[in-house]
MARLUMBA-256892 format. One record per residue: x, z, y of N, C-alpha, C, O in turn; residue in three letters; residue number from 1. Coordinates in steps of 0.05 Angstrom, whole numbers. Last residue first. Example, Ala and Ser with C-alpha at 12.3 -4.5 7.8 and 13.67 -1.06 7.14 Angstrom:
! residues 2
+--------+--------+--------+--------+--------+--------+--------+--------+--------+--------+--------+--------+------+------+
|    npx |    npz |    npy |   capx |   capz |   capy |    cpx |    cpz |    cpy |    opx |    opz |    opy | resn | resi |
+--------+--------+--------+--------+--------+--------+--------+--------+--------+--------+--------+--------+------+------+
|    257 |    142 |    -45 |    273 |    143 |    -21 |    258 |    157 |      1 |    268 |    161 |     23 |  Ser |    2 |
|    264 |    156 |   -114 |    246 |    156 |    -90 |    264 |    156 |    -66 |    285 |    169 |    -66 |  Ala |    1 |
+--------+--------+--------+--------+--------+--------+--------+--------+--------+--------+--------+--------+------+------+
***
This chain:
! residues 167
+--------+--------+--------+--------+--------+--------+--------+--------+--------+--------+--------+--------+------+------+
|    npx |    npz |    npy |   capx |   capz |   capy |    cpx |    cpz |    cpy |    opx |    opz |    opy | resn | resi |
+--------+--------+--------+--------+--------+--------+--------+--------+--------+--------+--------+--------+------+------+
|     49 |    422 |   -371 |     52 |    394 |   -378 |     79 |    391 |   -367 |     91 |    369 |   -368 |  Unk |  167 |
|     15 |    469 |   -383 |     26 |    445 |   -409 |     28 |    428 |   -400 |     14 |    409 |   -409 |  Unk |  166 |
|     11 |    468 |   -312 |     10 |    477 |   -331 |     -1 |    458 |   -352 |    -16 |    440 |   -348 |  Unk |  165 |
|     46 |    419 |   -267 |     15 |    437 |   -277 |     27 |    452 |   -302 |     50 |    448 |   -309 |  Unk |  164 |
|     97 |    435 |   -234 |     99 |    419 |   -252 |     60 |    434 |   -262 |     55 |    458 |   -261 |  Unk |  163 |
|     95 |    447 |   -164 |    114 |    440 |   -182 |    103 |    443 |   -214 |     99 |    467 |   -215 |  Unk |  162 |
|    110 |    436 |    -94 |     91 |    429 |   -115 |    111 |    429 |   -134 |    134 |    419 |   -133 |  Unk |  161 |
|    125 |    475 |    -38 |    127 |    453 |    -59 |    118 |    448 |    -87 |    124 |    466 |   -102 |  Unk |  160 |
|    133 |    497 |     29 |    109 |    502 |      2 |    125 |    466 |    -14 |    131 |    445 |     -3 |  Unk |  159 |
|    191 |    525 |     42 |    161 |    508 |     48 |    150 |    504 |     21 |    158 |    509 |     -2 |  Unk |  158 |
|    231 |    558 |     55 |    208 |    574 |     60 |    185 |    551 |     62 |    166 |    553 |     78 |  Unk |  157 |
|    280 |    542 |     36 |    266 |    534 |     58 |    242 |    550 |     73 |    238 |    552 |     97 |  Unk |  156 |
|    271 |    551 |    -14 |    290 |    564 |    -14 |    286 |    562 |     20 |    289 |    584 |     32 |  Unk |  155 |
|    201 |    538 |    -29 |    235 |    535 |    -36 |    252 |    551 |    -20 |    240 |    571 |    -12 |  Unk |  154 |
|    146 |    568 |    -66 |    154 |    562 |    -39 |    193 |    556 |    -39 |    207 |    572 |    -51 |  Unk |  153 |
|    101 |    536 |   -108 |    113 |    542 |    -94 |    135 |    543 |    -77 |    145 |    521 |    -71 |  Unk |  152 |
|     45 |    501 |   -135 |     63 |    503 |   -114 |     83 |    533 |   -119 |     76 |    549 |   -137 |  Unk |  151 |
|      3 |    474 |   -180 |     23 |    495 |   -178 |     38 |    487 |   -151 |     42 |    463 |   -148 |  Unk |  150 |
|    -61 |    462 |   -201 |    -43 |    442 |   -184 |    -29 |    478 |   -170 |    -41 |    496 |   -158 |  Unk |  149 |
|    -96 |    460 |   -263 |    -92 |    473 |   -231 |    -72 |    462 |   -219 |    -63 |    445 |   -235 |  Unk |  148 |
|   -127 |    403 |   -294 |   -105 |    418 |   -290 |   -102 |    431 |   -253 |   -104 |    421 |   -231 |  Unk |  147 |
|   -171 |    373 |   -316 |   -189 |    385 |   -298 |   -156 |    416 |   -296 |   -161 |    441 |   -298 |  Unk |  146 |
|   -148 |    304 |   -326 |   -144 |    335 |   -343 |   -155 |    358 |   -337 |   -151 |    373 |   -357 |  Unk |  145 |
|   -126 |    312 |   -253 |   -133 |    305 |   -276 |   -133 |    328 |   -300 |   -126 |    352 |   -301 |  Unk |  144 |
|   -144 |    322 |   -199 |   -139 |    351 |   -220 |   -140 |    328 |   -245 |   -161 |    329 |   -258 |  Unk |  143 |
|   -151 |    294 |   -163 |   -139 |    311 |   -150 |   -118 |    331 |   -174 |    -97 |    345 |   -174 |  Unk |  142 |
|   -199 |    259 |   -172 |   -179 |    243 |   -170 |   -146 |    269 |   -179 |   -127 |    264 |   -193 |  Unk |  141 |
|   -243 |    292 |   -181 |   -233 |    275 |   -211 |   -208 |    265 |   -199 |   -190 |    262 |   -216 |  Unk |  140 |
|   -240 |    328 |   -146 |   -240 |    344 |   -176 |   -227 |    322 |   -190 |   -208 |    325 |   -206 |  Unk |  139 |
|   -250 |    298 |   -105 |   -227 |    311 |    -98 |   -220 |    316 |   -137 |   -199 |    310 |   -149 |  Unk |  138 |
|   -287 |    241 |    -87 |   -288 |    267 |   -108 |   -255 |    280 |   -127 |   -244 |    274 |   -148 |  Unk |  137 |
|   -268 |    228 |    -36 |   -298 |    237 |    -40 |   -302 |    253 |    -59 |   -314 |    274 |    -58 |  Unk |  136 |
|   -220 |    220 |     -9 |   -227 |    236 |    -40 |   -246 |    245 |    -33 |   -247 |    268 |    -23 |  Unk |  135 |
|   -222 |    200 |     37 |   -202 |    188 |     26 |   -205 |    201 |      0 |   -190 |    191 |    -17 |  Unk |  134 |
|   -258 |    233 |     66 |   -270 |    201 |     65 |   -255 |    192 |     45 |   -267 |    176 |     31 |  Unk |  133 |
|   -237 |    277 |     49 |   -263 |    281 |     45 |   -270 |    248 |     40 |   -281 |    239 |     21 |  Unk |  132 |
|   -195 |    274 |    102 |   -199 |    289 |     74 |   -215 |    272 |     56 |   -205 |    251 |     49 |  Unk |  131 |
|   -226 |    276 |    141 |   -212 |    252 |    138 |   -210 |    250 |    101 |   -218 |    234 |     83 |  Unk |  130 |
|   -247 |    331 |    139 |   -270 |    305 |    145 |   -255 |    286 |    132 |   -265 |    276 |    111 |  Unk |  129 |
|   -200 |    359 |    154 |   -216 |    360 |    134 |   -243 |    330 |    124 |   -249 |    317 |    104 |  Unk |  128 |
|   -191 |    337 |    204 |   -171 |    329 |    186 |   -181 |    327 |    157 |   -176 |    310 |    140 |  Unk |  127 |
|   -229 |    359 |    232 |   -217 |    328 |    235 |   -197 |    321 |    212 |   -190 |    299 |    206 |  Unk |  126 |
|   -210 |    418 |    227 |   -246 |    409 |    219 |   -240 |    381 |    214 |   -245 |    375 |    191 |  Unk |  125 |
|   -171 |    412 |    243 |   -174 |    421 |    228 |   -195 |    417 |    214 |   -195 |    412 |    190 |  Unk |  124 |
|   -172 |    399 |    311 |   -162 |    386 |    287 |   -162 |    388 |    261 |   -153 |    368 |    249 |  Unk |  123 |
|   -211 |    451 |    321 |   -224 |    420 |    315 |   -206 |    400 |    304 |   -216 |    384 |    288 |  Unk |  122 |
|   -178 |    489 |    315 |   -203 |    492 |    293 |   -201 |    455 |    295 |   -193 |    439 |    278 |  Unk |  121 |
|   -143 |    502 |    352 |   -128 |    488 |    318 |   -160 |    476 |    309 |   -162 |    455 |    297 |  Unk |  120 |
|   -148 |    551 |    384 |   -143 |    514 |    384 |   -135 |    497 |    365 |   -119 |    479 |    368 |  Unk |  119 |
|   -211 |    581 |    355 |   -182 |    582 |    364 |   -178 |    554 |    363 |   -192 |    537 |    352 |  Unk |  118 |
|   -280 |    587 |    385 |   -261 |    577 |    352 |   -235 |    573 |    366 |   -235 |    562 |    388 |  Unk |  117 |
|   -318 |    591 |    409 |   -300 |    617 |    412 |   -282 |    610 |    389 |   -270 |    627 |    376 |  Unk |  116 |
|   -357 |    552 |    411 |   -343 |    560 |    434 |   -313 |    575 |    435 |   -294 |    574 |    451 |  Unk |  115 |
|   -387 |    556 |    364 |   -369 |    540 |    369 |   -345 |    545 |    393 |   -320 |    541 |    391 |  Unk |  114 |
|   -398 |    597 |    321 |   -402 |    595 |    350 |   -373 |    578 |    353 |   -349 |    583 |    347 |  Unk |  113 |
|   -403 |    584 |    272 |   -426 |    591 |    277 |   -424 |    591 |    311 |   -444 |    585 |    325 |  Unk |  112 |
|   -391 |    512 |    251 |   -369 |    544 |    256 |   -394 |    553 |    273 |   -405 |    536 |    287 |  Unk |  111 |
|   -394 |    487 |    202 |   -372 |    486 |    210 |   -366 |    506 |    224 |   -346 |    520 |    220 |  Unk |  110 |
|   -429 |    489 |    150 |   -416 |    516 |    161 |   -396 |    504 |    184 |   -375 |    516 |    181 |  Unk |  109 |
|   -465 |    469 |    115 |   -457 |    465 |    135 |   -452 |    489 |    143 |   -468 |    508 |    144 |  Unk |  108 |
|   -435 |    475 |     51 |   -458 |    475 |     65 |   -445 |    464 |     86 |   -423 |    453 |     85 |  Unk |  107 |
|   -393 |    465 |     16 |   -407 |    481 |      4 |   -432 |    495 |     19 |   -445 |    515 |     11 |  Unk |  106 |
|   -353 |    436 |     31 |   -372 |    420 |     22 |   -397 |    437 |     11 |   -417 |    426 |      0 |  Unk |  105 |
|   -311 |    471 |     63 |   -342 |    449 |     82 |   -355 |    438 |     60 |   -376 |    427 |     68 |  Unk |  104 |
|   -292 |    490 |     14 |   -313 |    510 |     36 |   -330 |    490 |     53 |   -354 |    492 |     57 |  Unk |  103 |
|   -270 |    445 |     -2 |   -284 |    451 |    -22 |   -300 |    476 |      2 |   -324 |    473 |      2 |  Unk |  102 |
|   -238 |    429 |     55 |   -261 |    419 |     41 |   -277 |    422 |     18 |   -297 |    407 |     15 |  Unk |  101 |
|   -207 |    473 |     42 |   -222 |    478 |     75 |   -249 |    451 |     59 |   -273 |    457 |     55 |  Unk |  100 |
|   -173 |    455 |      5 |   -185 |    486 |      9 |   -206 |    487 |     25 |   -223 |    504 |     21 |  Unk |   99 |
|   -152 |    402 |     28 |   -172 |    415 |     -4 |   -186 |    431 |    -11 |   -205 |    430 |    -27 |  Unk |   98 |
|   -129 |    424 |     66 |   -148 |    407 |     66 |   -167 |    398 |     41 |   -190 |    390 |     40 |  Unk |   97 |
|    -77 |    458 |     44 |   -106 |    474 |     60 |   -132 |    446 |     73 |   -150 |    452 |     88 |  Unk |   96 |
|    -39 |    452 |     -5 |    -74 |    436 |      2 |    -88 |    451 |     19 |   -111 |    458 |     12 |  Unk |   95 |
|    -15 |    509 |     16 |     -9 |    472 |     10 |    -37 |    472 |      8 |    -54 |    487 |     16 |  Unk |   94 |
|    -10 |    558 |     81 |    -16 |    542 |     50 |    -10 |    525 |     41 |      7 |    515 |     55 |  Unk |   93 |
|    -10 |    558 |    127 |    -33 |    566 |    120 |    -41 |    553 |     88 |    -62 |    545 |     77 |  Unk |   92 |
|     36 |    582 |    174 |     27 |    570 |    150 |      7 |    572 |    132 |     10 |    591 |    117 |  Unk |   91 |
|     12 |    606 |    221 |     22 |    579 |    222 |     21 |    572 |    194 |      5 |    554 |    188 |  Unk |   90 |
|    -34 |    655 |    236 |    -15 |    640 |    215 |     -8 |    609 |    214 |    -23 |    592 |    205 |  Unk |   89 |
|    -30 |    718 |    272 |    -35 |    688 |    270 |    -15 |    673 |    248 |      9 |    678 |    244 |  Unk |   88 |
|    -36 |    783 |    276 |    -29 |    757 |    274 |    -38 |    726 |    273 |    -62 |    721 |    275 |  Unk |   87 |
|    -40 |    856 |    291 |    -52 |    823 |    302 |    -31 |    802 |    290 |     -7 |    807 |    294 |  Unk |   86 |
|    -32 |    902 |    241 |    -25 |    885 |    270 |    -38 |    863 |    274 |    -48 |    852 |    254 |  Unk |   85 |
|    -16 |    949 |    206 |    -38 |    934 |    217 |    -28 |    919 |    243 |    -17 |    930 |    262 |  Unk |   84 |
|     22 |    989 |    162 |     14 |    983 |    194 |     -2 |    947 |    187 |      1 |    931 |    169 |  Unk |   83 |
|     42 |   1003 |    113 |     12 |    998 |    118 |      8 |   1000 |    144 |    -11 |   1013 |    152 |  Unk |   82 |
|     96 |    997 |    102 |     90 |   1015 |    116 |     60 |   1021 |    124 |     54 |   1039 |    139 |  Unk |   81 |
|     92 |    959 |     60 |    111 |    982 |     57 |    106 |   1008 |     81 |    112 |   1032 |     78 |  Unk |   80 |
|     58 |    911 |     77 |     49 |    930 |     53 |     65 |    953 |     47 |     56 |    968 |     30 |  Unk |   79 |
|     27 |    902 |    132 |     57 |    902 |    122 |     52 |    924 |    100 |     45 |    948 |    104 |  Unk |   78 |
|    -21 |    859 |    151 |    -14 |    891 |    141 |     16 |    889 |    131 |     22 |    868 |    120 |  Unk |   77 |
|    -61 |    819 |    189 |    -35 |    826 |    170 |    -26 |    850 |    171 |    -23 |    862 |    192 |  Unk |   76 |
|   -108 |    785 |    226 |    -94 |    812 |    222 |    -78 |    800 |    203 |    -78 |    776 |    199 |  Unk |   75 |
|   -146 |    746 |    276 |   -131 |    752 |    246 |   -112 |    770 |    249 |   -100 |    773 |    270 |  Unk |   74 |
|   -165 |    748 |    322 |   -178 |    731 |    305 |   -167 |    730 |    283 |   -176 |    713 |    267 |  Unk |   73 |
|   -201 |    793 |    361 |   -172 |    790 |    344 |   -184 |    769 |    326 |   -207 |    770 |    316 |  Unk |   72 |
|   -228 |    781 |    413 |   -201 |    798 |    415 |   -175 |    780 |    396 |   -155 |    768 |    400 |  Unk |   71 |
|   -277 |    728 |    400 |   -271 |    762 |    394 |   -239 |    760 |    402 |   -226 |    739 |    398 |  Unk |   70 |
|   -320 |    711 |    460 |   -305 |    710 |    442 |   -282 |    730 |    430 |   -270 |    745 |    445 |  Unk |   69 |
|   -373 |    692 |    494 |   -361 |    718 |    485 |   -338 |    704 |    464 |   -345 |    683 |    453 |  Unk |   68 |
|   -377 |    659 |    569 |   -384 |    664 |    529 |   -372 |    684 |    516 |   -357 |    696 |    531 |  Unk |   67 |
|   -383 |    685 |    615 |   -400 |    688 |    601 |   -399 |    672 |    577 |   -419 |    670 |    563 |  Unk |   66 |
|   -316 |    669 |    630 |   -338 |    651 |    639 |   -365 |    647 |    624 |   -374 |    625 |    617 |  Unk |   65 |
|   -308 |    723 |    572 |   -297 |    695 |    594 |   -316 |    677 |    606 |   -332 |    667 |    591 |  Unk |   64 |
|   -311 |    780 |    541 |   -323 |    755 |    555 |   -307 |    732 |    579 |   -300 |    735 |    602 |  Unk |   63 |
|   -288 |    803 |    480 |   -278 |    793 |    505 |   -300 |    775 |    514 |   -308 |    756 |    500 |  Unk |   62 |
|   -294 |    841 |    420 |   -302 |    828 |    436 |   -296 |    822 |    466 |   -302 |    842 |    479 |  Unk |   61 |
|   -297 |    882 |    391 |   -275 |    855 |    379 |   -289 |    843 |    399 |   -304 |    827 |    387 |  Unk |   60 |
|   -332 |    916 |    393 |   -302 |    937 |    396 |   -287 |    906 |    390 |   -263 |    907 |    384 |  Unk |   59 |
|   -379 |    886 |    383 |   -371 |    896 |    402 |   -345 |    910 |    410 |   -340 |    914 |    434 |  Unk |   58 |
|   -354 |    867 |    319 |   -381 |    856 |    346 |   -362 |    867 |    363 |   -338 |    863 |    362 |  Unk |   57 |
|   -300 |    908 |    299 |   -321 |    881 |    302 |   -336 |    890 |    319 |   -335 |    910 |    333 |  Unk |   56 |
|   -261 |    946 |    272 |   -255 |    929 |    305 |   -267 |    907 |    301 |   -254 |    887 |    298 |  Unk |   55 |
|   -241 |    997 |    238 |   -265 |    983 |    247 |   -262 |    974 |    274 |   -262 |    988 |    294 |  Unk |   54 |
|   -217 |   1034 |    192 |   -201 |   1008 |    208 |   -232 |   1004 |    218 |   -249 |   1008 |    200 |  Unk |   53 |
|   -228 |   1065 |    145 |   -202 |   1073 |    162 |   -205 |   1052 |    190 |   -191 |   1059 |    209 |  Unk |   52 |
|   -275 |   1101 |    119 |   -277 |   1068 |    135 |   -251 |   1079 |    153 |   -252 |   1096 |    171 |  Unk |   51 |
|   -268 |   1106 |     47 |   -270 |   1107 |     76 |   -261 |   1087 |     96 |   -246 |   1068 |     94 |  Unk |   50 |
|   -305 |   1116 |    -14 |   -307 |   1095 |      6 |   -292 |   1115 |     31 |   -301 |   1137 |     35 |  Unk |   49 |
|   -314 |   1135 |    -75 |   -306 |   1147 |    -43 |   -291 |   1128 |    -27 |   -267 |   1126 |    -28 |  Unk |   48 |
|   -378 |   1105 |    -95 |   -352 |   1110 |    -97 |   -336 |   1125 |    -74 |   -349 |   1127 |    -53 |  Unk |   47 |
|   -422 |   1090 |   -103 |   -427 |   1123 |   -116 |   -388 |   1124 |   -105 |   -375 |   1144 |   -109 |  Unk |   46 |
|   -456 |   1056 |    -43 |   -438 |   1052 |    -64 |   -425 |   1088 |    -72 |   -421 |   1106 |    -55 |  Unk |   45 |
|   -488 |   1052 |      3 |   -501 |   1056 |    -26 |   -478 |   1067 |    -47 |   -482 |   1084 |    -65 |  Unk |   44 |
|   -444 |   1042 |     40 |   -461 |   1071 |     35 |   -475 |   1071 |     11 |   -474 |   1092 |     -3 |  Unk |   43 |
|   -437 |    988 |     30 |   -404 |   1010 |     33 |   -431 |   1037 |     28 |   -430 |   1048 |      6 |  Unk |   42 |
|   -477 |    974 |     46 |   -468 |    961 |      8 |   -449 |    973 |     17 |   -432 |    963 |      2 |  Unk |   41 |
|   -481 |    969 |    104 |   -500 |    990 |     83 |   -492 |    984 |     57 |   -509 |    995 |     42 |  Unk |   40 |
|   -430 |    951 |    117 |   -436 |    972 |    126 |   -461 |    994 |    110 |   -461 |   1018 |    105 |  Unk |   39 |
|   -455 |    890 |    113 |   -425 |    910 |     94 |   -429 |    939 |    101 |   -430 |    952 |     80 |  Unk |   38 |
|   -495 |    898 |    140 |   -498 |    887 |    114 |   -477 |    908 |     99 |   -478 |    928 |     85 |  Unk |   37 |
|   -470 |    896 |    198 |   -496 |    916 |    184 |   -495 |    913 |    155 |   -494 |    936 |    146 |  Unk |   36 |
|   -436 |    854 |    200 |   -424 |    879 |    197 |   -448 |    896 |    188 |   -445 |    911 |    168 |  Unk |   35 |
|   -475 |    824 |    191 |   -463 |    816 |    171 |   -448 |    841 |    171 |   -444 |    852 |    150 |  Unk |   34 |
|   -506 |    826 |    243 |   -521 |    830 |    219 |   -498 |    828 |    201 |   -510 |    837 |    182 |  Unk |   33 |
|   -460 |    816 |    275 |   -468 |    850 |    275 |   -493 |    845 |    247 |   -496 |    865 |    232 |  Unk |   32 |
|   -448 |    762 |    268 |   -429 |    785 |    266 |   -444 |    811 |    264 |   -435 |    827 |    247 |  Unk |   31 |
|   -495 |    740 |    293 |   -494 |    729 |    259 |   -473 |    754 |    254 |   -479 |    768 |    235 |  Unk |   30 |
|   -524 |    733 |    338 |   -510 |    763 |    317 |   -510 |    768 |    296 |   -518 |    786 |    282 |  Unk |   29 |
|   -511 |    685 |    361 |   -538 |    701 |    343 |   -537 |    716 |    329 |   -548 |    715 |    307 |  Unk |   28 |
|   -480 |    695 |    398 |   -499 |    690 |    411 |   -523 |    691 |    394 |   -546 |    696 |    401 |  Unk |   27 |
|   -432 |    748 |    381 |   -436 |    719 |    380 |   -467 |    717 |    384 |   -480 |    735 |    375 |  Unk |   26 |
|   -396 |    794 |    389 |   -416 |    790 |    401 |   -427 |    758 |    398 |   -428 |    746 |    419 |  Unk |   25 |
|   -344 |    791 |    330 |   -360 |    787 |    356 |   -382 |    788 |    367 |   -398 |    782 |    350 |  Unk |   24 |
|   -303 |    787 |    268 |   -334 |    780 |    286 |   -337 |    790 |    310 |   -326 |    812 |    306 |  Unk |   23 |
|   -261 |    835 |    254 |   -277 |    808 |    260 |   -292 |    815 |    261 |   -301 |    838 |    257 |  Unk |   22 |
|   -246 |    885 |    201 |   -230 |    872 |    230 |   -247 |    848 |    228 |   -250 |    837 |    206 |  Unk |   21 |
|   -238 |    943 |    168 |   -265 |    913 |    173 |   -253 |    911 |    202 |   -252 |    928 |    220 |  Unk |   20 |
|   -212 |    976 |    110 |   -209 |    963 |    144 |   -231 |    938 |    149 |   -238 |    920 |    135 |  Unk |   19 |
|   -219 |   1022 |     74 |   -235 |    999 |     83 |   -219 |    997 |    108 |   -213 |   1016 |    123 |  Unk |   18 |
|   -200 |   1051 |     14 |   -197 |   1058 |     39 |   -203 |   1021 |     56 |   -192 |   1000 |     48 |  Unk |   17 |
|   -218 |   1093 |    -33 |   -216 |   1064 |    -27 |   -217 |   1063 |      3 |   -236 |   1074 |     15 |  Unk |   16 |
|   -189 |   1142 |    -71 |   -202 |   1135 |    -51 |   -198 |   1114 |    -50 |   -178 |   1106 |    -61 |  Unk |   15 |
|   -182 |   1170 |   -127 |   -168 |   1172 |   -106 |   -198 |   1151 |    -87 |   -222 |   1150 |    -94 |  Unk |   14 |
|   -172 |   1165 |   -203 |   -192 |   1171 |   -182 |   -174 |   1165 |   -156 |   -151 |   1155 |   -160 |  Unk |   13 |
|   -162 |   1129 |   -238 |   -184 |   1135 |   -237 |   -200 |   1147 |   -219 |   -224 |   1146 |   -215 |  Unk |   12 |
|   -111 |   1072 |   -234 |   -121 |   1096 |   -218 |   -156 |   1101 |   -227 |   -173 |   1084 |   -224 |  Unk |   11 |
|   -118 |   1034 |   -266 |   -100 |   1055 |   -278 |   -115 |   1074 |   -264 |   -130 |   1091 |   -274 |  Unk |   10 |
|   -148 |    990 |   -238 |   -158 |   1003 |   -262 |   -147 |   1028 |   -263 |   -163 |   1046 |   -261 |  Unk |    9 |
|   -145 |    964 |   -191 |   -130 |    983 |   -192 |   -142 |   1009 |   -218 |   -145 |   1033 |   -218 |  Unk |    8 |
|   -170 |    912 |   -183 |   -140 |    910 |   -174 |   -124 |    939 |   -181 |    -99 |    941 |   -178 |  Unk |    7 |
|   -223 |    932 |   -199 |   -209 |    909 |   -222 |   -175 |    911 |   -209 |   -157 |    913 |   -225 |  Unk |    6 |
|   -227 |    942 |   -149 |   -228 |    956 |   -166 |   -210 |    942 |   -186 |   -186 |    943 |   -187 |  Unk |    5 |
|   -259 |    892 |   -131 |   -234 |    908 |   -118 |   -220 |    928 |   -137 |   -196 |    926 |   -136 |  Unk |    4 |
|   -293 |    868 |   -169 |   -265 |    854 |   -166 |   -241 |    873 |   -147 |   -217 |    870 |   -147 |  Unk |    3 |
|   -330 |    912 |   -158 |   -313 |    913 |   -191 |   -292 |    893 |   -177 |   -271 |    905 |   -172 |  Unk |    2 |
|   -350 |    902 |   -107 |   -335 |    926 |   -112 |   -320 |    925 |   -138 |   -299 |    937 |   -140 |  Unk |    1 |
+--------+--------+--------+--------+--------+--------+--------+--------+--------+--------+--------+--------+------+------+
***
């Protein structure tokens, strides 16, 4: 709650307004314990919390040839009109194999229900892996100087790398 917050010091008072989109009926209700979780750390909390948006477990859920898999597998908000919609993201960044392997290296997580992972996942997962063989240790090769690595986007709309900081 302080890092949300932290986004809107000035305002002292008004409302925090919640959307919770995801998760599924998944076979070990890893989704409905995790929506239970957020759901009671939203009630403890002294702040004015409301729950505008709610489409998990069961209200995000489709069955097919008895496995379950959810509806919506990513949203986007258009910040001028605050509409909500379904999306999907083709671009998903620069180093999203740096990104995705600092999250695989940080357990086994590849994916709690396998079944129901969109068609990208396993190249993705495959790519990350490859990743991983070719910079075992991403930090020393990746970041000399232990420097953040700058992108942005050209005139193209593609991601491009551009100069670290002091240097």
């Amino acid at each position: 709650m302080s890092s949300i917050k932290s986004f809107s010091d000035h305002a002292q008072c008004g409302r925090l307004e919640v959307h919770l989109v995801g998760g599924f009926s998944d076979d070990r209700q890893l989704s409905q314990k995790l929506t239970h979780q957020l759901l009671s750390e939203f009630d403890k909390q002294d702040d004015d919390i409301h729950l505008v948006t709610l489409c998990v477990t069961e209200l995000n859920d489709r069955e097919e040839n008895e496995n379950h898999f959810p509806i919506i597998y990513g949203i986007a908000v258009n910040i001028k009109t605050a509409e909500i919609y379904r999306a999907s993201f083709q671009d998903r960044g620069p180093e999203e194999q740096l990104r995705a392997a600092r999250a695989l290296a940080g357990g086994p997580n590849l994916s709690t229900s396998p079944l129901a992972e969109p068609p990208h996942f396993v190249e993705h997962i495959r790519s990350t892996l490859m990743f991983l063989k070719k910079f075992p240790s991403p930090a020393n090769i990746l970041f000399p100087g232990n420097k953040a690595l700058l992108y942005k986007k050209n005139e193209d709309g593609l991601w491009e790398k551009i100069s670290s900081p002091g240097s």
